[in-house]
N, C-alpha and C positions, 0 to 999 in steps of 0.2 A: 504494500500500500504506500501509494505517495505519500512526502510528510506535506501537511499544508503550511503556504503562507502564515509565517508570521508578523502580526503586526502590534509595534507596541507603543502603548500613549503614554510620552513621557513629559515631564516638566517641571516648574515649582510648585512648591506646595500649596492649595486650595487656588489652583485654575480651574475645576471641573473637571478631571481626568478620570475619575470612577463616574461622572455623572456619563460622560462621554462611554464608557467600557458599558455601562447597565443597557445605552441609547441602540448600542450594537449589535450587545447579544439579545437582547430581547426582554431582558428582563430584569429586574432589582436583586443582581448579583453580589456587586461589590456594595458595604458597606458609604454610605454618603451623610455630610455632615458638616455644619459650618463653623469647624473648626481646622485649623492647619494638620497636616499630618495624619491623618485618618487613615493612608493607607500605609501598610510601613511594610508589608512583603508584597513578594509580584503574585497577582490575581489570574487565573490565567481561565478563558472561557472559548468555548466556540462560538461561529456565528453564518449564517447564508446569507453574503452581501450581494444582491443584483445575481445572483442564481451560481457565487465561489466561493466553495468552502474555506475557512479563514480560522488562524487560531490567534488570539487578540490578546494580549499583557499587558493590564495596569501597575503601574509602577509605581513607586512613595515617591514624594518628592524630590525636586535635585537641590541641595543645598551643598553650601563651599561649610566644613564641618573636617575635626582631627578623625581619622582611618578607626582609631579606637572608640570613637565615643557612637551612639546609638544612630545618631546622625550620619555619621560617617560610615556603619554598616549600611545603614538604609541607600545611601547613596552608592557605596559597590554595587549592591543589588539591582539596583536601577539600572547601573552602568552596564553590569553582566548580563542584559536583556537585552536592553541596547545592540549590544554585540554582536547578537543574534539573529536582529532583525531582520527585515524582506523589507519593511516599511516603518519607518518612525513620524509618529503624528506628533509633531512636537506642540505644545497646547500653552498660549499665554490667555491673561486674563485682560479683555478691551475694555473692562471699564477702568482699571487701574493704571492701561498703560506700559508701553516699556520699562521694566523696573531693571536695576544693574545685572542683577540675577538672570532673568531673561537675555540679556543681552552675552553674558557670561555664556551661559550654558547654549546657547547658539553659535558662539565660535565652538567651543569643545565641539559641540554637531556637526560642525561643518569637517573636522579632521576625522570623524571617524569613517566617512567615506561611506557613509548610509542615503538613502534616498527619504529626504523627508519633504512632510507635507503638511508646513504651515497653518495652524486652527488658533484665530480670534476666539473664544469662547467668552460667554456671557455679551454675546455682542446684539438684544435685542433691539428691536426698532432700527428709526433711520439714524436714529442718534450713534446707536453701537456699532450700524456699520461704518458709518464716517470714523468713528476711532479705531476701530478696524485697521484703517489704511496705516497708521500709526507704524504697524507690524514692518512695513515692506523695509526699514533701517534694519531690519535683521540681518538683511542679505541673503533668507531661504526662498526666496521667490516672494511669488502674489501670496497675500494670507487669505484663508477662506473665514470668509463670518457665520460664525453657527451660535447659537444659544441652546446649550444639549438640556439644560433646563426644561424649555418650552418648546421642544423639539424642530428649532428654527433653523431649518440647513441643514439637519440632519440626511435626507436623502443627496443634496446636492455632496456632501462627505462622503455619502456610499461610493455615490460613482467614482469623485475623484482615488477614493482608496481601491478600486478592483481598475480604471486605468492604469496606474499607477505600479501595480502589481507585477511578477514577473508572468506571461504565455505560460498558460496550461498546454501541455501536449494536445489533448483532444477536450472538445466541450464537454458539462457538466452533461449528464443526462438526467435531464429531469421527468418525472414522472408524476402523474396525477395523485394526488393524495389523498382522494377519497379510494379510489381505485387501489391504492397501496395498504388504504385502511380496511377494505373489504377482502383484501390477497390473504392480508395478518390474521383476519377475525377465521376465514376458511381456513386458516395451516394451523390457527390456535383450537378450533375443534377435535373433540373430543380427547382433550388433555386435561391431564388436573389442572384444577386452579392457583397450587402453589408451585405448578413447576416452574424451578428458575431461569429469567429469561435470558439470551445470548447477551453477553458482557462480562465485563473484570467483577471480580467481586469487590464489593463497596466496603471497607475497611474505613472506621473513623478514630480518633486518638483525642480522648477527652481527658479530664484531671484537673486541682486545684491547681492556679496557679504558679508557676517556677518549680511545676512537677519535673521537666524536662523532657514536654511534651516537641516543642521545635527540633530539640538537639537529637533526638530518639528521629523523627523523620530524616533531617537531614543525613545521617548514622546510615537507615535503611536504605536514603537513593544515593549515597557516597559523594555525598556535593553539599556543598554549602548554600542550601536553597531557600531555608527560611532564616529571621533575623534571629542571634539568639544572644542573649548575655544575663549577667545576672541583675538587671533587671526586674523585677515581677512585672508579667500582664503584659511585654511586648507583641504578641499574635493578640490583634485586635479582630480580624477577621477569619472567615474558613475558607483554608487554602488546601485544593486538589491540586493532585497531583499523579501518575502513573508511575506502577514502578513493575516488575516483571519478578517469579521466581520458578522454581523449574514445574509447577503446575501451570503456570497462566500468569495473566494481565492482571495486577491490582488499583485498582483509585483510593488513594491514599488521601485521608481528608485530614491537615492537621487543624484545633480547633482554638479559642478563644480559654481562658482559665476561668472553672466554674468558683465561685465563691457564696458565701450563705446568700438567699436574700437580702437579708437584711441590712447586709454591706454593700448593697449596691445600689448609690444615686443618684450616677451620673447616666445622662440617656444614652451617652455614646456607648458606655459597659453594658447597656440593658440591652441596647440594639447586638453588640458583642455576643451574651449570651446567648440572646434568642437565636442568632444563626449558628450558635455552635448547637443548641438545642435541638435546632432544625437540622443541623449536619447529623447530629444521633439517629435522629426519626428516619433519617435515609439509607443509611448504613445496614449493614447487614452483622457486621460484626464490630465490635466496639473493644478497644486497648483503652482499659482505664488505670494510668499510672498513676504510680505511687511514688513519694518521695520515702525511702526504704528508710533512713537514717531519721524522720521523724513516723514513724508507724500510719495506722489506721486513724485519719480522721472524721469525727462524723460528717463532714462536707463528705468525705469519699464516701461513706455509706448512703447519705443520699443521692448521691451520683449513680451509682451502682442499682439501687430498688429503682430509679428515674431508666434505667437501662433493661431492668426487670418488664416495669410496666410496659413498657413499649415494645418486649418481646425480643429483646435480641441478642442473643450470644454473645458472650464476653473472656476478656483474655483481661487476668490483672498481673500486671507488671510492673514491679518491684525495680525502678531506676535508683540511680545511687547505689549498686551494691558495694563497688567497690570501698566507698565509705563508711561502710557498717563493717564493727569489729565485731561481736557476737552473731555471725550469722545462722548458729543452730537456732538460738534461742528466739532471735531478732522473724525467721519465719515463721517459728513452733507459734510465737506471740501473735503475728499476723494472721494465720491458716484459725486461729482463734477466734479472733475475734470475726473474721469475715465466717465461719461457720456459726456462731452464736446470734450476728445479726442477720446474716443474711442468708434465712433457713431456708427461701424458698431458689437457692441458687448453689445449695449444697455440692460440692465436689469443683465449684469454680478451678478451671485450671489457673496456674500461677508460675510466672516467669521470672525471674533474678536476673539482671544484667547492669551495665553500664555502659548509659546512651556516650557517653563523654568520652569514654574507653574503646567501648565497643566489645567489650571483653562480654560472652555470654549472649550476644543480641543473634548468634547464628539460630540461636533456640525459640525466638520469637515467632519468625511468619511458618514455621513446620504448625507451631500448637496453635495459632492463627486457625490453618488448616483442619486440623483435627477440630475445633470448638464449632466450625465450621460444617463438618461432617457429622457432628451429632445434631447441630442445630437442623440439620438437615431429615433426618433417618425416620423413616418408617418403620413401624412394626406388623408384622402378619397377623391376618384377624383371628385365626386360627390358633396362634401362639397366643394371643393378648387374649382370648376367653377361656383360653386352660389355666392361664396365669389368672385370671381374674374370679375362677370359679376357686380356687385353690386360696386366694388371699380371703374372698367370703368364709369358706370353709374354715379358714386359721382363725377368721377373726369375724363373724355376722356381725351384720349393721347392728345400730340400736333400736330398744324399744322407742316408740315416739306417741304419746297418748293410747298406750298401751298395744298397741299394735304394731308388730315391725317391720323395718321397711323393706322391699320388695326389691333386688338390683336384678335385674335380669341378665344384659350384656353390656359389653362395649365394643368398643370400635374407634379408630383412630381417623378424624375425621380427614388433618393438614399437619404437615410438617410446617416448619419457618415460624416460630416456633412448634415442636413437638406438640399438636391437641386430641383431647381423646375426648370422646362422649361416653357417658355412662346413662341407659336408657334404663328407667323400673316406676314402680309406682312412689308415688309423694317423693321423687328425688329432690324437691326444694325444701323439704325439713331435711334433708341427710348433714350430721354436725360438721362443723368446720373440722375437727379434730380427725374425724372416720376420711374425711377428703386428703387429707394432708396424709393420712397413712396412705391410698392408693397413690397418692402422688409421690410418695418416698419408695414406696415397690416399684412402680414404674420406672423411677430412676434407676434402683438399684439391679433388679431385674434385667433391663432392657439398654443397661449401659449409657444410660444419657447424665454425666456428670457436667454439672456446673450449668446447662441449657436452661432456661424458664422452661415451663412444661404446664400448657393451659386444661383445666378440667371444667369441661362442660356437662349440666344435667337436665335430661330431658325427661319428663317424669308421661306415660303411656295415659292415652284417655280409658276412662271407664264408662265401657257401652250402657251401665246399668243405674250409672248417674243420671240424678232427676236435672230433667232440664229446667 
């Protein structure tokens, strides 16, 4: 497969460059906010501009800033996209004006022997295009006037960016969409409804805070991709990314630092969470790290039941090992406390390493894999009502206003998570306490450690009930 076009929008800080990246790809991807610096890793999205496919990079801002300070990563990074590019939208802001900065980082532009293509932004009305013209002292050519705000110029931006572009061998072939949505719903017949669909598996990396959630990704793609230092709370946004291992393609989402509510009251952190919240919900599998050297915090427990509820397979991983000196005792304490509070996620697998080292990380995407495959796994119906008749038998339901209750069968209804139905009479009195045992047999039985595992009751109508 060809690699596409890359194009990356680069500039100073709060010209509208994520407003630009959201305008492209379609949608409210990148984090936006009227405040400087919002973006501080590169964003990276697809998009079908004028019928070519296109992969698009937002970058932090360019600021003159020392190599070591936060600033001065943010700006390699920029730079290293830069690098790469096919097309650089370089993006000043027309109500402000040529500012020194702008003018700075246009020569820098100009030596690195990219094709770029000059964007006014915020240049509404007749007023903003007259300042507009302001741009042409750059010396990258004519500037084009957009306001990605109010979507003003935005098509006239499409075109010049696929001109601009390098010849495709052969055209796009495009095909009707309803006709491609009717091809899918015919090849999707008679399939289950949880079979997984063609793609990388969706892997997300959540955790409080300065867990060493960036340095653990950048570790796994062997590059220096997202910003990391000791900082707390640098990944302000969720950032994809591909990474390959000898099963397949993974999308690698690293995510924003979760923290209590209660500590959260700036909108920019709350917009933060919500798309790392939102990166969970998507995910398939979930690495929820731990900073090893301070243990089990209740924030990570409720990270973890928020990871429960939403059903999705989980790997916890223990970063920092190398800095923990007890490390018999320092897991025995952790395997503790995660089986004490979080019973309904019993046999959680658990990882040891050092993202910073590297030492121990070969052992990550294998149990990835494996948490993976139980999250996945069906059981035979055949097998699960010999097992199910056999756990009655150990152990009948309870009396419930003196009469007992009836389980007749089960059956497994979906994988993603593991769900079973259990069908009998009044299964909505059956105790909390009798459910959690078949859901502890189920585990134990049928080999599903650490997975959520959903139990449904459907209780049989009686023909003899007065209507």
């Amino acid at each position: 497969m060809d690699a596409l076009p890359v194009v990356v929008i680069a500039g100073r800080p709060n010209v509208g460059k994520s407003t630009i990246f959201n305008r492209l790809v379609g949608r409210r991807q990148a984090l936006v906010a009227d405040t400087p610096g919002v973006t501080r890793d590169r964003k990276e999205g697809q998009a079908t501009v004028r019928g070519r496919n296109i992969r698009i990079i937002d970058t932090a801002g360019l600021e003159e800033a020392a190599p070591d300070t936060l600033y001065g990563r943010m700006r390699a990074s920029s730079e290293s996209a830069v690098a790469h590019a096919d097309l650089v939208l370089f993006c000043i802001d027309a109500r402000s004006g040529i500012t020194p900065a702008d003018q700075h980082f246009a020569n820098w532009l100009r030596r690195q022997g990219r094709p770029v293509l000059l964007i006014a932004n915020k240049a509404e009305g007749r007023q903003g295009a007259a300042a507009a013209m302001e741009a042409f002292s750059l010396g990258l050519g004519a500037p084009l006037a957009i306001s990605a705000e109010h979507g003003e110029g935005v098509a006239d931006l499409m075109a010049e960016i696929v001109d601009r572009l390098p010849p495709t061998d052969a055209p796009p072939v495009q095909k009707n969409t309803r006709r491609l949505r009717r091809e899918q719903a015919e090849a999707a017949e008679g399939e289950e409804e949880d079979v997984r669909p063609p793609g990388p598996l969706r892997l997300a990396i959540v955790g409080r805070p300065n867990a060493g959630k960036s340095t653990l990704l950048n570790r796994l793609l062997g590059e220096e991709r997202m910003i990391t230092g000791p900082e707390p709370g640098l990944t302000r946004d969720s950032i994809a990314v591909m990474l390959s291992d000898d099963e397949g393609p993974i999308q690698l989402v690293d995510t924003a630092g979760l923290r209590r509510k209660a500590r959260i009251d700036e909108t920019l952190e709350k917009m933060s969470v919500s798309a790392s919240i939102e990166a969970l919900k998507m995910a398939e599998v979930v690495i929820l790290v731990l900073d090893a050297t301070l243990g089990v915090h209740e924030q990570d427990l409720q990270i973890a039941r928020l990871i429960e509820r939403e059903g999705r397979c989980c790997v916890l991983a223990l970063n920092k090992w190398d800095a923990v000196e007890d490390r018999a005792d320092t897991r025995q304490a952790i395997r503790d406390r995660i089986e004490m509070s979080l019973a309904q996620m019993r046999g959680i697998p658990v990882v040891a390493f050092s993202a910073l080292t590297g030492a121990g990380i070969n052992k990550l995407l294998p149990t990835v894999r494996r948490a993976y495959e139980v999250w996945n796994r069906r059981v035979a119906t055949g097998a699960l009502n010999r097992w199910f008749e056999m756990m009655i038998e150990r152990h009948p339901p309870p009396l419930v206003d003196g009469r007992r209750l009836k389980l007749r069968y089960i059956t497994q209804a979906k994988s993603r998570p593991p769900t079973f139905i259990v069908f009998g009479t009044r299964t909505d009195q059956l105790p909390e306490d009798y459910q959690r045992y078949l859901v502890n047999g189920l585990r134990e039985t049928f080999d599903l450690p650490g997975t959520p595992i959903r139990l449904l009751l459907r209780a049989s109508s009686n023909p003899y009930a007065k209507s």
